[in-house]
Biopython code that builds the backbone (N, CA, C, O; Angstrom):
import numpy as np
from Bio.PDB.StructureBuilder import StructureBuilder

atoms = [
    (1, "UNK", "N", (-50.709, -141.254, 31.431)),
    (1, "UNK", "CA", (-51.377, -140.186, 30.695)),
    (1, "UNK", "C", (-52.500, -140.754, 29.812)),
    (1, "UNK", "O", (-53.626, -140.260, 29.865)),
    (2, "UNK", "N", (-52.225, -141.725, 29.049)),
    (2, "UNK", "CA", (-53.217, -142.761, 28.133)),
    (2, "UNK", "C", (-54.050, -143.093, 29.232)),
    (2, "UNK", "O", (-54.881, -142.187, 29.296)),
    (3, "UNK", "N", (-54.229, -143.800, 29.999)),
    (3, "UNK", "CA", (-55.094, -144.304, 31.241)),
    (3, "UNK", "C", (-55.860, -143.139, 32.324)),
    (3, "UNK", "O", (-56.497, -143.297, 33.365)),
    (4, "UNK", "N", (-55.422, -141.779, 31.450)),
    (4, "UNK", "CA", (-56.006, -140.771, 32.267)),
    (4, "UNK", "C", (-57.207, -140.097, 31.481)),
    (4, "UNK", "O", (-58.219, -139.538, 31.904)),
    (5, "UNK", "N", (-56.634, -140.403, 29.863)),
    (5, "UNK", "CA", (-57.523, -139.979, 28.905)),
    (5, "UNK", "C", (-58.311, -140.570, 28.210)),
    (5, "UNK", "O", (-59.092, -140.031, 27.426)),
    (6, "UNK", "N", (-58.152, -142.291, 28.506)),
    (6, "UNK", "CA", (-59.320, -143.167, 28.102)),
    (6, "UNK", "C", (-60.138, -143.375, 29.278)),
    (6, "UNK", "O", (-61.147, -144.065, 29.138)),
    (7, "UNK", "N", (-59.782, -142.735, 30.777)),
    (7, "UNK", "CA", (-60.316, -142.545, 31.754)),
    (7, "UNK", "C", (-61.791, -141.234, 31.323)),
    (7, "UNK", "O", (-62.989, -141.513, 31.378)),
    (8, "UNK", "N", (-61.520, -140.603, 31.140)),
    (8, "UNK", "CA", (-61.734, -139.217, 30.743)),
    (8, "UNK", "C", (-63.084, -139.551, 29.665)),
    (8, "UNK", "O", (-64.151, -138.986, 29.905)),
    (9, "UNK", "N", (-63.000, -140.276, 28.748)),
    (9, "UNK", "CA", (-63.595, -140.166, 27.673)),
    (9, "UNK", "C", (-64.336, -141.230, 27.830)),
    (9, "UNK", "O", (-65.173, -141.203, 26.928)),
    (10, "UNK", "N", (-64.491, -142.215, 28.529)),
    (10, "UNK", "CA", (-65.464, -143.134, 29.129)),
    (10, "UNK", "C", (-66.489, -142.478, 29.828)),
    (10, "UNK", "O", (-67.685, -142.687, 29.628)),
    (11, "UNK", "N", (-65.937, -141.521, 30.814)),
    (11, "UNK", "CA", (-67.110, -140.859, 32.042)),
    (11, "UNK", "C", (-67.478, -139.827, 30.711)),
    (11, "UNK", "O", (-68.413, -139.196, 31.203)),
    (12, "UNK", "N", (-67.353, -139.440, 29.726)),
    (12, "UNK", "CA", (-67.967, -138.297, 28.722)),
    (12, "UNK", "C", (-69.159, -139.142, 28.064)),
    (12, "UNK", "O", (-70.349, -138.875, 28.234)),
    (13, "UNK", "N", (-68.765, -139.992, 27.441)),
    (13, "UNK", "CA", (-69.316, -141.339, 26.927)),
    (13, "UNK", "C", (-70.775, -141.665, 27.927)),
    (13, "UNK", "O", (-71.942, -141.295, 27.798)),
    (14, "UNK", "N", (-70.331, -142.221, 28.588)),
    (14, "UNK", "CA", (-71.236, -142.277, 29.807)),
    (14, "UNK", "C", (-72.524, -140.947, 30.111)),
    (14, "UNK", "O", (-73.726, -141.142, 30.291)),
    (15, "UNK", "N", (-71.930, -139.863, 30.094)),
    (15, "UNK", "CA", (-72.497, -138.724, 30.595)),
    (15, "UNK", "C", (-73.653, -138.629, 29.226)),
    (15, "UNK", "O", (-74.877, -138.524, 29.304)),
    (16, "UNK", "N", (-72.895, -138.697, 28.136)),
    (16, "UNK", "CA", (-73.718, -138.380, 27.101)),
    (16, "UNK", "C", (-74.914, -139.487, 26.717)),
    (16, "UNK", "O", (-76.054, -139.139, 26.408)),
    (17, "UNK", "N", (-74.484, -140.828, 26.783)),
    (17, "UNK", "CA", (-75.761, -142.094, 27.010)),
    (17, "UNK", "C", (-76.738, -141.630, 27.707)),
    (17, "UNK", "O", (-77.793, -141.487, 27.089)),
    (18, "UNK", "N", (-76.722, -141.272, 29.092)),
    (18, "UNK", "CA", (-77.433, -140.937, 30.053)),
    (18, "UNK", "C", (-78.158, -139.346, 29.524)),
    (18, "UNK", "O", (-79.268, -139.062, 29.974)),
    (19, "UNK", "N", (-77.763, -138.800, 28.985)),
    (19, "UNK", "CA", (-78.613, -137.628, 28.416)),
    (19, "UNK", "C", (-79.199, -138.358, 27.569)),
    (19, "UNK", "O", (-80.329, -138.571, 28.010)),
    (20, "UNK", "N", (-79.006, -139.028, 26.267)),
    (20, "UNK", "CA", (-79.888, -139.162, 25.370)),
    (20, "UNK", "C", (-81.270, -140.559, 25.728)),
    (20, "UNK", "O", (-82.298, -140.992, 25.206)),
    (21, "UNK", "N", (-80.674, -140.722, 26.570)),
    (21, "UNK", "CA", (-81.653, -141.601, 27.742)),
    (21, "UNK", "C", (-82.906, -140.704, 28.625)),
    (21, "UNK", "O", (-84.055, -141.116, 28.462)),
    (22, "UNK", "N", (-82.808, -140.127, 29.066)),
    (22, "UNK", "CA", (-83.111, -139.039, 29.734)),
    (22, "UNK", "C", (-84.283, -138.652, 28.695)),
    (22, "UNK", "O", (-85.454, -139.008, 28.825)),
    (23, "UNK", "N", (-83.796, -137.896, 27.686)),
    (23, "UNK", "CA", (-84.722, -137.442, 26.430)),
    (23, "UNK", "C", (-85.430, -138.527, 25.973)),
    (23, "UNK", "O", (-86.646, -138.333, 25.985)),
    (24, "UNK", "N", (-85.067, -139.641, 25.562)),
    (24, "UNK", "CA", (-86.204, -141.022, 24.739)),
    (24, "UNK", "C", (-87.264, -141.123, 26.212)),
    (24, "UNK", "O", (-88.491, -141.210, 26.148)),
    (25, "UNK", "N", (-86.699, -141.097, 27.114)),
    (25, "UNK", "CA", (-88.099, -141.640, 28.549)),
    (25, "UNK", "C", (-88.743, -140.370, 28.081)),
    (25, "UNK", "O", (-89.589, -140.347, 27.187)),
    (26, "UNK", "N", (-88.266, -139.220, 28.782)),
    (26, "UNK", "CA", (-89.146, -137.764, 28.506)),
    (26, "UNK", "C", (-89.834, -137.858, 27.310)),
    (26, "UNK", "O", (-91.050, -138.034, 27.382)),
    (27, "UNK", "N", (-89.280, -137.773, 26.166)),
    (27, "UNK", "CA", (-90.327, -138.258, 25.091)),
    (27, "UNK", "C", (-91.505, -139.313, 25.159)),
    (27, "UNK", "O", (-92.635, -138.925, 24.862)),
    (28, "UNK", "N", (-91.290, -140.673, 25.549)),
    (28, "UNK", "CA", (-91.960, -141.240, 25.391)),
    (28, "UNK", "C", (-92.936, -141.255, 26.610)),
    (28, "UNK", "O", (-93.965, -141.922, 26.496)),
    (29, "UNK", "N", (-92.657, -140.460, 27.959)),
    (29, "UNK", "CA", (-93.770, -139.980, 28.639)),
    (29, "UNK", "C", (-94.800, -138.820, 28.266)),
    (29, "UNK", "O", (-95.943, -138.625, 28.677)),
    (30, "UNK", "N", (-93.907, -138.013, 27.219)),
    (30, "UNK", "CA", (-94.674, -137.262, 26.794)),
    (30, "UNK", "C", (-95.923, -137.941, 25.581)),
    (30, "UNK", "O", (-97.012, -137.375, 25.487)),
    (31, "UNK", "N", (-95.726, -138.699, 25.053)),
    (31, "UNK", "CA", (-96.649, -139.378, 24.485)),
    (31, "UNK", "C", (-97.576, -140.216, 24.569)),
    (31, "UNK", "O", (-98.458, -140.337, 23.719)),
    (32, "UNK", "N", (-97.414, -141.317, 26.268)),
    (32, "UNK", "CA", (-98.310, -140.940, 27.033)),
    (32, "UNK", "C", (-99.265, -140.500, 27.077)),
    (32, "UNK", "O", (-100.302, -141.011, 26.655)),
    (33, "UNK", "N", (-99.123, -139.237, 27.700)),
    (33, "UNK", "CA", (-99.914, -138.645, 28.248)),
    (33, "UNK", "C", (-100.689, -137.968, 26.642)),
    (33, "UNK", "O", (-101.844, -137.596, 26.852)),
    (34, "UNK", "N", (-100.279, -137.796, 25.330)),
    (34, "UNK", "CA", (-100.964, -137.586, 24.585)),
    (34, "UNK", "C", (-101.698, -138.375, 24.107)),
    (34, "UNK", "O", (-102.767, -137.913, 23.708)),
    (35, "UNK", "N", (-101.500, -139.625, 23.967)),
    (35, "UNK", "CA", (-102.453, -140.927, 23.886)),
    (35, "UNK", "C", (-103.388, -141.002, 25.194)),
    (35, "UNK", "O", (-104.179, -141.946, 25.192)),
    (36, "UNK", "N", (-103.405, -140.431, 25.939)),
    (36, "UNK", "CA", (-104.605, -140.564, 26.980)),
    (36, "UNK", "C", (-105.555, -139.589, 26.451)),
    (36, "UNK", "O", (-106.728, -139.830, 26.167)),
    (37, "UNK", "N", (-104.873, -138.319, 26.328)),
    (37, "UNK", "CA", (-106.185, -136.868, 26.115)),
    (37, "UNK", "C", (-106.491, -137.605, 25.002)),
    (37, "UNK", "O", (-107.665, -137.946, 25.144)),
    (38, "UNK", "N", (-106.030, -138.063, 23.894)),
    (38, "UNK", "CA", (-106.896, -138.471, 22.112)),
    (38, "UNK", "C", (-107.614, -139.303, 23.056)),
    (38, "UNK", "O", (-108.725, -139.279, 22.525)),
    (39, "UNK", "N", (-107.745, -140.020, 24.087)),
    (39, "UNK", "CA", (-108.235, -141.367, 24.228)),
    (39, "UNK", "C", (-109.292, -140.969, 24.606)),
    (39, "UNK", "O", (-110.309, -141.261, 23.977)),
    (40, "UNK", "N", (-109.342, -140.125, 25.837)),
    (40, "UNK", "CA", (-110.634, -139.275, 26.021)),
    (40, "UNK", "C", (-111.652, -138.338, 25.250)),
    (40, "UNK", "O", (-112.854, -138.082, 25.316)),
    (41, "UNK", "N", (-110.400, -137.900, 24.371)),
    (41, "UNK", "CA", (-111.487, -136.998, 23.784)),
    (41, "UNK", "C", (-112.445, -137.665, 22.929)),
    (41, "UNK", "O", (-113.562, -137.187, 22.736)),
    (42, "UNK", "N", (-111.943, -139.056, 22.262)),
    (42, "UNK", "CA", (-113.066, -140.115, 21.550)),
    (42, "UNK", "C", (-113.894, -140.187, 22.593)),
    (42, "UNK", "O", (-114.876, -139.449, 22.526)),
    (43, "UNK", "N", (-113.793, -140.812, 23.469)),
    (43, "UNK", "CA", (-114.636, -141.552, 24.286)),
    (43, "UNK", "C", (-116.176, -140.451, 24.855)),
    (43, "UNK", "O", (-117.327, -140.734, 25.187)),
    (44, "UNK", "N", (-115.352, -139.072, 24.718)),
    (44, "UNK", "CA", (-117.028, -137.834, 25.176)),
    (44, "UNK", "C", (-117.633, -137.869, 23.800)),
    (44, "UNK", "O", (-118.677, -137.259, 23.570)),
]
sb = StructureBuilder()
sb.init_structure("model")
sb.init_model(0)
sb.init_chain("A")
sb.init_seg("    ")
for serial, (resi, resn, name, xyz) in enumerate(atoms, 1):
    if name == "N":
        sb.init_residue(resn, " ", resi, " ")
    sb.init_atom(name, np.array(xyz, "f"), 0.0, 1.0, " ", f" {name:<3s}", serial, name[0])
structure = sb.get_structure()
């Protein structure tokens, strides 16, 4: 039962890393791409 529920709460663990992973890339692609448009818009 113990080995079913530290089973359990590892793959939750897991699941939730991988979301807040997910969000820091997405974020930091989103910024990106906002450092390109500022980059251009100096440059006209």
């Amino acid at each position: 039962m113990w080995v079913l529920l530290k089973d359990f709460l590892l793959v939750s663990m897991g699941m939730g890393i991988g979301v807040v992973l997910m969000c820091i890339l997405n974020v930091g692609k989103e910024a990106d791409c906002e450092m390109k448009q500022l980059e251009e818009s100096e440059d006209n």
